[in-house]
ZAZABA-627468 format. One record per atom (N, C-alpha, C): atom name; residue in one letter; x, y, z. Coordinates in steps of 0.05 Angstrom, whole numbers, plus 32768, in hexadecimal, padded with zeros to 4 digits. Atoms other than C-alpha are relative to their C-alpha. Example, Ala and Ser with C-alpha at 12.3 -4.5 7.8 and 13.67 -1.06 7.14 Angstrom:
2
<N A <8012 7FE8 8000>>,
<CA A <80F6 7FA6 809C>>,
<C A <8012 8018 8000>>,
<N S <7FF0 7FE8 7FFF>>,
<CA S <8111 7FEB 808F>>,
<C S <7FF1 8016 800E>>,
***
This chain:
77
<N X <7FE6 800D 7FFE>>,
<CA X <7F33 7CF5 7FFF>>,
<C X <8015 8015 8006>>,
<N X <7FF2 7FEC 7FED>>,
<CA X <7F6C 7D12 8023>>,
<C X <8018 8003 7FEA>>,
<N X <7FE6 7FFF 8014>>,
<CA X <7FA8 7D2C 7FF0>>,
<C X <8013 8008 8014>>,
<N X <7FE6 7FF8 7FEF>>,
<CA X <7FE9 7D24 800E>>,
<C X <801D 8006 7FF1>>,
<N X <7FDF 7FF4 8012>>,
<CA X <801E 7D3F 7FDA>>,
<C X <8000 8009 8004>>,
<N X <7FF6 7FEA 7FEB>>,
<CA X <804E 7D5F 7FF4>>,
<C X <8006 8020 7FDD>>,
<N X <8004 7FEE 8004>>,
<CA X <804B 7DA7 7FD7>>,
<C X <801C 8000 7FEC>>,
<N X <7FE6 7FF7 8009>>,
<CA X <8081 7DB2 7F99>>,
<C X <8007 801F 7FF1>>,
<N X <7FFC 7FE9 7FF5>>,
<CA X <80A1 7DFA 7FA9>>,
<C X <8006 7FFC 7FDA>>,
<N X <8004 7FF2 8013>>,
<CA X <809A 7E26 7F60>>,
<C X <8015 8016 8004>>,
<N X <7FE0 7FE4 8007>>,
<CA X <80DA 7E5F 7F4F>>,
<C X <7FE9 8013 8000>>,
<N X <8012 7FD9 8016>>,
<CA X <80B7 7EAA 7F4C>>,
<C X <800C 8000 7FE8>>,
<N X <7FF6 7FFC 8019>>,
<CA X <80B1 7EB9 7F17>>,
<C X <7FF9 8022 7FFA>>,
<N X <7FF8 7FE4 8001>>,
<CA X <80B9 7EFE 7F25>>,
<C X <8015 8008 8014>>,
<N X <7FEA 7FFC 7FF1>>,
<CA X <80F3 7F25 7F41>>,
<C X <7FFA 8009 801A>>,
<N X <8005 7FFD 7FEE>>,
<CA X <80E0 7F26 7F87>>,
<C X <8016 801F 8014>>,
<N X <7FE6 7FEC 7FF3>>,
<CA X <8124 7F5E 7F99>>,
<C X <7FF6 8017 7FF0>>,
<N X <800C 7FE3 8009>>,
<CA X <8100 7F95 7F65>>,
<C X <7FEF 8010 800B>>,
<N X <8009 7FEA 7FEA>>,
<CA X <80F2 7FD1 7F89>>,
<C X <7FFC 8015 7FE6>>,
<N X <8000 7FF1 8005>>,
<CA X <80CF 8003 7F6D>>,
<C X <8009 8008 7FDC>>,
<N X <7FEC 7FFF 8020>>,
<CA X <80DE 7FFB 7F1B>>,
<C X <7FF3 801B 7FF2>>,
<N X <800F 7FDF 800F>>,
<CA X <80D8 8039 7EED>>,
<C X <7FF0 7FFC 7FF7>>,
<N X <8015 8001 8010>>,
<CA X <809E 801D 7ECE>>,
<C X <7FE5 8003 8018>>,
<N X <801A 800A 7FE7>>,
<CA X <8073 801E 7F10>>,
<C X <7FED 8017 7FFF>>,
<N X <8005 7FE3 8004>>,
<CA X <8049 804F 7F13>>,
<C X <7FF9 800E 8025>>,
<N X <7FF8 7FF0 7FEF>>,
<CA X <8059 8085 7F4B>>,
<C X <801E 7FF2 8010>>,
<N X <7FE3 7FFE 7FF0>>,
<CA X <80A0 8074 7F58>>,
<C X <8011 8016 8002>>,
<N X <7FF4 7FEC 8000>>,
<CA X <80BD 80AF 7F4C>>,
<C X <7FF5 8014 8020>>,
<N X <800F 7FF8 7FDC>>,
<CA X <808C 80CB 7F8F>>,
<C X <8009 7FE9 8015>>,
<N X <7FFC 800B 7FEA>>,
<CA X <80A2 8091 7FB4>>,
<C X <801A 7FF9 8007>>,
<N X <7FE5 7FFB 7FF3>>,
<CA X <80EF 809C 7FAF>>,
<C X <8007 8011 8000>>,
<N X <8001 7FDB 7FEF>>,
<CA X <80E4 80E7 7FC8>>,
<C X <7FF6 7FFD 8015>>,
<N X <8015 7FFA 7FE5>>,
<CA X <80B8 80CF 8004>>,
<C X <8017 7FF3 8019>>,
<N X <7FF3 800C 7FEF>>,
<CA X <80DD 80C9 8046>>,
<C X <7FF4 7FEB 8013>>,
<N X <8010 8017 7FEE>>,
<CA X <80C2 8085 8069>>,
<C X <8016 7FF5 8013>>,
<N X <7FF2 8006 7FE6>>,
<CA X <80F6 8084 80A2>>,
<C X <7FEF 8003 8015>>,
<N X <8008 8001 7FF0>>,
<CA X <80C2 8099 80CB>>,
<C X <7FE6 8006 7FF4>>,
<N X <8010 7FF8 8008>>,
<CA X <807C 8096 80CB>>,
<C X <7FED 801B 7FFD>>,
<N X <800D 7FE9 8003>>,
<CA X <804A 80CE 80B6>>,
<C X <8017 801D 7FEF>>,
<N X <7FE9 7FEA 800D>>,
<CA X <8085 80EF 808F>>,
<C X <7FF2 8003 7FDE>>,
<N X <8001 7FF9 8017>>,
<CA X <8062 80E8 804D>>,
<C X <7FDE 8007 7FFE>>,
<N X <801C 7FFE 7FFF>>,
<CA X <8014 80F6 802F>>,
<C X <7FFA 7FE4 7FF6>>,
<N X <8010 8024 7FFF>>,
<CA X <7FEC 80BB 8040>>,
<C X <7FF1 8002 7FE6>>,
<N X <8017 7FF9 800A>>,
<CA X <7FB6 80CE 800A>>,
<C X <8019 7FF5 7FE4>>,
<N X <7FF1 8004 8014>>,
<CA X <7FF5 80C4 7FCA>>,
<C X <8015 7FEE 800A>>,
<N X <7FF0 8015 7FF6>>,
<CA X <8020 808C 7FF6>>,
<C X <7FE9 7FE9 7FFC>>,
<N X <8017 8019 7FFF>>,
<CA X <7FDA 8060 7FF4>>,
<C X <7FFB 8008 7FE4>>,
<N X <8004 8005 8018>>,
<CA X <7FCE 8074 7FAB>>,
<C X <801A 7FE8 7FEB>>,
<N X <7FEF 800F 800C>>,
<CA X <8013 805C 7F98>>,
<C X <7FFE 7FDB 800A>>,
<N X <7FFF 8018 7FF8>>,
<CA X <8009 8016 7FC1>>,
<C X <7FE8 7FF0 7FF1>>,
<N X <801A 8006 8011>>,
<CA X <7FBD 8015 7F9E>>,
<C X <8007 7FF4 7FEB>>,
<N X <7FFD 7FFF 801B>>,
<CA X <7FD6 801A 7F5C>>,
<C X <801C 7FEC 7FF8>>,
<N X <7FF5 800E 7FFA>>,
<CA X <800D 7FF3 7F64>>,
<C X <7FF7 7FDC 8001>>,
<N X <800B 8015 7FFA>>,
<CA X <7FE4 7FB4 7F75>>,
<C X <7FE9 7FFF 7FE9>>,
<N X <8019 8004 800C>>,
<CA X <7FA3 7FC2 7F54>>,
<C X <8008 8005 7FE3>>,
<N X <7FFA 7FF2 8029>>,
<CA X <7FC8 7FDF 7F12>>,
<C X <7FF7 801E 8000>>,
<N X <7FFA 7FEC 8003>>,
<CA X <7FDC 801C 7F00>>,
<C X <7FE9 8015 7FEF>>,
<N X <8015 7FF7 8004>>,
<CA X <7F9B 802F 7EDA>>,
<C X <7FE7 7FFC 8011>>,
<N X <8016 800B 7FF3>>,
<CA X <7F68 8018 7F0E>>,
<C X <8007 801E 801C>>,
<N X <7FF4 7FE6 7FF1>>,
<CA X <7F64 805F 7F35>>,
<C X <7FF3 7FF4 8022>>,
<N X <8005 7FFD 7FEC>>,
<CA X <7F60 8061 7F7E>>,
<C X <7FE3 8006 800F>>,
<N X <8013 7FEE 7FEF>>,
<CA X <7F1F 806A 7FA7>>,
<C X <7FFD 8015 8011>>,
<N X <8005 7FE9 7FEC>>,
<CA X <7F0F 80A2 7FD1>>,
<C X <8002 7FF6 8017>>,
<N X <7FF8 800F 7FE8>>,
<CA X <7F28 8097 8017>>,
<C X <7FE4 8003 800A>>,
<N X <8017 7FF4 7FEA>>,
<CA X <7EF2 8096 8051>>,
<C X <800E 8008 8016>>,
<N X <7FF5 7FED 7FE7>>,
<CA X <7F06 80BC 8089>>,
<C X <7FEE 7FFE 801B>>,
<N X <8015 7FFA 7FEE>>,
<CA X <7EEE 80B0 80CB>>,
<C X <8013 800B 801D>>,
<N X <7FEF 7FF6 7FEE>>,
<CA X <7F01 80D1 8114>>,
<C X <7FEC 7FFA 801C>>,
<N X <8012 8007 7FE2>>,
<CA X <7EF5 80B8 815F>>,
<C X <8005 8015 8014>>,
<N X <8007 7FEE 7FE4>>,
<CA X <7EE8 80EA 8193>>,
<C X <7FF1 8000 800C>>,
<N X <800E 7FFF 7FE3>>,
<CA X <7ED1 80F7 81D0>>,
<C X <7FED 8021 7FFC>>,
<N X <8010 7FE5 8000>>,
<CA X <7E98 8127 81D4>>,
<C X <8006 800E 8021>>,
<N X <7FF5 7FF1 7FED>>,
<CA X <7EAF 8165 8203>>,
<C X <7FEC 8007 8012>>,
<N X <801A 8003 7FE7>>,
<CA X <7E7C 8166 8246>>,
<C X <800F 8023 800B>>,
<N X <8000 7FE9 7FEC>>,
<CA X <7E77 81AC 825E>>,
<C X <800A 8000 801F>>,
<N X <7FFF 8004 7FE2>>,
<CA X <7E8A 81B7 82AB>>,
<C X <7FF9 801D 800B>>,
<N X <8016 7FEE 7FF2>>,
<CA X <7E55 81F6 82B3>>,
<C X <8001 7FF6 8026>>,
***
C-alpha cells in the first residue's frame, strides 16, 4: 500500500550556525589552519579533526592508505 502523507518538517534540534565549539576536539588546530586556499594545511591532522569530529572524539583515526599513479619512465637508449 502506497503511503501518501505529506512529510511533517521537524525544528533541529541542534544549533545548525555552531562552528567549531570549545568542547570539540581539535579546534584550537583548526582556528590556526589557513583554508583560504587549498593544500595550506596538514592533510594527515585536518582529516583527524573531521574523523573525530563525526565519529567522536575518542574513536581514533585509521591509518591513511597512500597510493601514487605514475607512468613508468621508458629509456630512449
Amino acid at each position: 500500500m502506497l503511503n501518501i502523507t505529506p512529510y511533517k518538517c521537524r525544528p533541529a534540534r541542534i544549533d545548525l550556525n555552531e562552528k567549531n565549539p570549545a568542547n570539540a576536539w581539535g579546534w584550537r588546530e583548526s582556528l590556526a589552519m589557513d583554508l583560504s586556499k587549498e593544500d595550506r594545511v596538514d592533510d594527515l591532522l585536518f582529516s583527524e579533526i573531521i574523523w573525530r569530529s563525526v565519529k567522536g572524539a575518542d574513536n581514533p583515526m585509521p591509518a591513511p592508505v597512500r597510493s601514487i599513479f605514475s607512468q613508468p619512465s621508458v629509456s630512449r637508449d
